[in-house]
MDAnalysis code that builds the backbone (N, CA, C; Angstrom):
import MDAnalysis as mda
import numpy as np

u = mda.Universe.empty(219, n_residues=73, atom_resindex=np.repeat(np.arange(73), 3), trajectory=True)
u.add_TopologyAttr("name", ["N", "CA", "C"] * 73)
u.add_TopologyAttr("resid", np.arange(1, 74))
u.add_TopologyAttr("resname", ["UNK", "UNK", "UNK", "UNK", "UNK", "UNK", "UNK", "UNK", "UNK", "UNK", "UNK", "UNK", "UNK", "UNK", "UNK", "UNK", "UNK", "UNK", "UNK", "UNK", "UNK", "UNK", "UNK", "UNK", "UNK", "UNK", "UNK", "UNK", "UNK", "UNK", "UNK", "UNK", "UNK", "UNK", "UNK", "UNK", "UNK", "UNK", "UNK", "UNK", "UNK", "UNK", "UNK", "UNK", "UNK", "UNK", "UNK", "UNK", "UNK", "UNK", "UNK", "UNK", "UNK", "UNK", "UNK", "UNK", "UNK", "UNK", "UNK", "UNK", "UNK", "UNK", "UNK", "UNK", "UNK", "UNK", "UNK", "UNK", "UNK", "UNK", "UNK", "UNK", "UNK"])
u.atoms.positions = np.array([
    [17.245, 8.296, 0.044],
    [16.630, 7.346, 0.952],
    [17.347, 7.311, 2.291],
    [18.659, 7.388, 2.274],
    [19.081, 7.238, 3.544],
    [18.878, 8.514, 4.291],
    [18.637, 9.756, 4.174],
    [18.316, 10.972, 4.873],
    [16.774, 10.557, 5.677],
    [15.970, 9.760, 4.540],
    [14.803, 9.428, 4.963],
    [14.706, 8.523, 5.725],
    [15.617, 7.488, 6.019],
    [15.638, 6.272, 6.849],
    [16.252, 7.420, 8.256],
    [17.332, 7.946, 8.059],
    [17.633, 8.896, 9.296],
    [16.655, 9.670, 10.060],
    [15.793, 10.312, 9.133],
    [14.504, 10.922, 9.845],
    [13.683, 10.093, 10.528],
    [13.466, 10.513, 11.881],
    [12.588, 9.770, 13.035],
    [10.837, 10.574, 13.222],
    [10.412, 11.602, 12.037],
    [9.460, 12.162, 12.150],
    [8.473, 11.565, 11.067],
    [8.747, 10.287, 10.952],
    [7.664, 9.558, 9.802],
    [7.487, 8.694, 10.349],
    [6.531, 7.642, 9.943],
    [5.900, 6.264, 10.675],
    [5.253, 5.143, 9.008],
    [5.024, 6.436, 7.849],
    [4.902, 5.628, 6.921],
    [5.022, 6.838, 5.495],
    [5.667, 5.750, 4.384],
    [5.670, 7.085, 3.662],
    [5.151, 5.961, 1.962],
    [4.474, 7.480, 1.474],
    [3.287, 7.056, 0.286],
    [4.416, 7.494, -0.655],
    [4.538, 6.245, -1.685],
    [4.906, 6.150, -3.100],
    [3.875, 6.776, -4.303],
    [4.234, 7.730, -4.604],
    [3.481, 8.403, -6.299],
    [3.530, 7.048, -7.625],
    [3.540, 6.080, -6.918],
    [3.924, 5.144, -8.563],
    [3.501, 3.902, -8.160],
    [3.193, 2.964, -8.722],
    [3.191, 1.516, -8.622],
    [4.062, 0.857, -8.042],
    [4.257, 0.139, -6.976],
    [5.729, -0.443, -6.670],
    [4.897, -2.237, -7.044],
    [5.982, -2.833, -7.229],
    [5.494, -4.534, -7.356],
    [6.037, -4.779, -5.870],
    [5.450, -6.025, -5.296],
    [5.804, -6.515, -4.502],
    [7.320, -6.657, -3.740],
    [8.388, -6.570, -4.631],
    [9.774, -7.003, -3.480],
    [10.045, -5.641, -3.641],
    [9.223, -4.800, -4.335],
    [9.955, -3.308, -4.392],
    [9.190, -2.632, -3.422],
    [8.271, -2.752, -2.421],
    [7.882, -2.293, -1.433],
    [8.058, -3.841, -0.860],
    [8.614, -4.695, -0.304],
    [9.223, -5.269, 1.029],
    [10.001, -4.645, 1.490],
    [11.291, -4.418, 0.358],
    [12.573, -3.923, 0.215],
    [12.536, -2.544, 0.845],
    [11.839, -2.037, 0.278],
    [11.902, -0.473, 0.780],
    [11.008, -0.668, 2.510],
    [10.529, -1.622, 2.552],
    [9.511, -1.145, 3.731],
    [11.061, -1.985, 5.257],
    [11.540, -3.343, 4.439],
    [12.556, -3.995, 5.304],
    [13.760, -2.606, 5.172],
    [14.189, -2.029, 4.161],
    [14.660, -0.570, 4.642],
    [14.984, 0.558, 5.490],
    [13.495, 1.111, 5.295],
    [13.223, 2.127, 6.190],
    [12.701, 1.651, 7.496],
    [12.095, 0.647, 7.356],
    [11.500, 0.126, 8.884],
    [10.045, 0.756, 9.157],
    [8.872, 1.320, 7.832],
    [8.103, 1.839, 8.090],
    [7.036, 1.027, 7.327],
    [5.948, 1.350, 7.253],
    [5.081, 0.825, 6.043],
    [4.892, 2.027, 4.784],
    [5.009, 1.014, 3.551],
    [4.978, 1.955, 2.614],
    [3.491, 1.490, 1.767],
    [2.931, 2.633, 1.397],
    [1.902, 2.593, 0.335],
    [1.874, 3.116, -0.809],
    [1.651, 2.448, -1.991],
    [2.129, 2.749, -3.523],
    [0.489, 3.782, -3.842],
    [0.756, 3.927, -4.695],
    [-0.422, 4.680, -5.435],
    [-2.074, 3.677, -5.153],
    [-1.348, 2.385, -5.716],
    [-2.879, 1.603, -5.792],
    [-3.455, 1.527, -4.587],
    [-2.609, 1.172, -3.285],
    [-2.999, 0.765, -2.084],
    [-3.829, 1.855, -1.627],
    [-3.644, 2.958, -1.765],
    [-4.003, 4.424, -1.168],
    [-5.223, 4.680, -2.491],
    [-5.469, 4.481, -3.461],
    [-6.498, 4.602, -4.352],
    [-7.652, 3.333, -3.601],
    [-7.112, 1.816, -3.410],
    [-8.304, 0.947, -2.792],
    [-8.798, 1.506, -1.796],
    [-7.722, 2.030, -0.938],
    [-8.271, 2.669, 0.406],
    [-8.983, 3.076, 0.413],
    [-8.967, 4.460, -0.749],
    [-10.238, 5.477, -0.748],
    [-11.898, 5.326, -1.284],
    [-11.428, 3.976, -1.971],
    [-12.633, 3.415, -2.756],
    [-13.668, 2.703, -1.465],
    [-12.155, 2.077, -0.601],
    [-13.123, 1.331, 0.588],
    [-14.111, 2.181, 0.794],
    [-13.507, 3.571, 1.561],
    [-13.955, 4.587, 2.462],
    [-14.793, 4.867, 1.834],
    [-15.618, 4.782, 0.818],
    [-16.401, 5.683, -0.231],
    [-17.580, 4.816, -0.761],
    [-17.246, 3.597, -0.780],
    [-18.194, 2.357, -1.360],
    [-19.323, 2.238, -0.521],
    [-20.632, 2.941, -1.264],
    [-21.772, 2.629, -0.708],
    [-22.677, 1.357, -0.622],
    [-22.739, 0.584, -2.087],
    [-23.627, 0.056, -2.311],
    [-22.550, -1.446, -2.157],
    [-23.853, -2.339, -2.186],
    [-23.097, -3.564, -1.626],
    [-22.263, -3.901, -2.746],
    [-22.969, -3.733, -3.897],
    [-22.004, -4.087, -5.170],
    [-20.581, -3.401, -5.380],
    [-20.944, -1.971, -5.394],
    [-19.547, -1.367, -4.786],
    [-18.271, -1.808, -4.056],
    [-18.933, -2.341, -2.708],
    [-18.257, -3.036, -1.848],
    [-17.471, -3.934, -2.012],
    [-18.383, -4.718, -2.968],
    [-17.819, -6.191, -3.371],
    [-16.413, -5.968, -4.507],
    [-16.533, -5.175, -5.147],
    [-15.782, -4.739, -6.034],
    [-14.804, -4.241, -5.641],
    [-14.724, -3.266, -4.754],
    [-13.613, -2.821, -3.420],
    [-12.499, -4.229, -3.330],
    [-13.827, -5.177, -2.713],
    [-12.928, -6.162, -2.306],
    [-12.248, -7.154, -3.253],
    [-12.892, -7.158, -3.822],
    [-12.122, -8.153, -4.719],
    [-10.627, -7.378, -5.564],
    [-10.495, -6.164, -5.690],
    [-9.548, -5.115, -6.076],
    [-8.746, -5.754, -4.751],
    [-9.363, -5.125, -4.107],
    [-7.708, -5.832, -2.870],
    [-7.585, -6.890, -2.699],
    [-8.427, -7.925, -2.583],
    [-7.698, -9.639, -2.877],
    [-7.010, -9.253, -4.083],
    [-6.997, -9.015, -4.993],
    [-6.636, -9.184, -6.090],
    [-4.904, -8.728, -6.007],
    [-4.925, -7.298, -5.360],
    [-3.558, -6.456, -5.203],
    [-2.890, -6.764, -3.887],
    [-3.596, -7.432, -2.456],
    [-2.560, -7.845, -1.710],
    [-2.056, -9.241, -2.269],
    [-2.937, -10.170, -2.881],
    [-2.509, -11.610, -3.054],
    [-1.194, -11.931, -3.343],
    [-0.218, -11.281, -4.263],
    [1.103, -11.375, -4.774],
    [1.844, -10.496, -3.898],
    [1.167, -10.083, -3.012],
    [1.745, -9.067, -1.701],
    [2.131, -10.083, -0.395],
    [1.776, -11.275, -0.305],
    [1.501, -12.102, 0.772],
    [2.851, -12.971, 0.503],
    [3.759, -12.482, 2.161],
    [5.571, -12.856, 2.191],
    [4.658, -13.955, 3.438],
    [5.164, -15.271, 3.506],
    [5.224, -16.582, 4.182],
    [6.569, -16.908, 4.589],
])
C-alpha cells in the first residue's frame, strides 16, 4: 500500500472483494483517492445497463441499500 499511496499516476483504485464500510474510509482516508469494492462497480454496471423501469428501480434500491451504512456524518 504504501508504494501505492507513493504513486501519483492513479486517481482511484478498484478492490476485487467486498470491503465493509470503515474498510474503504480507511483505505480511501489513506491513499487520498476513491476506492470501489466489487459491489459498487457491479451496481454501476447494472445502472448503465437497466432498461426497463422495473430494472431501474431495482438498480436503485441495491444502492440505497449498499451506500446507506456507507454514509460518514
Amino acid at each position: 500500500l504504501l508504494s501505492l499511496k507513493n504513486s501519483t499516476n492513479y486517481n482511484v483504485v478498484i478492490i476485487d472483494d467486498e470491503l465493509s464500510p470503515l474498510q474503504q474510509r480507511k483505505l480511501e482516508d489513506f491513499l487520498q483517492v476513491k476506492i470501489i469494492d466489487r459491489v459498487a462497480l457491479i451496481l454501476d454496471i447494472f445502472t448503465k445497463r437497466a432498461r426497463t423501469r422495473e430494472g431501474q428501480l431495482q438498480v436503485e434500491l441495491a444502492q440505497h441499500q449498499y451506500l446507506y451504512p456507507r454514509l460518514a456524518g
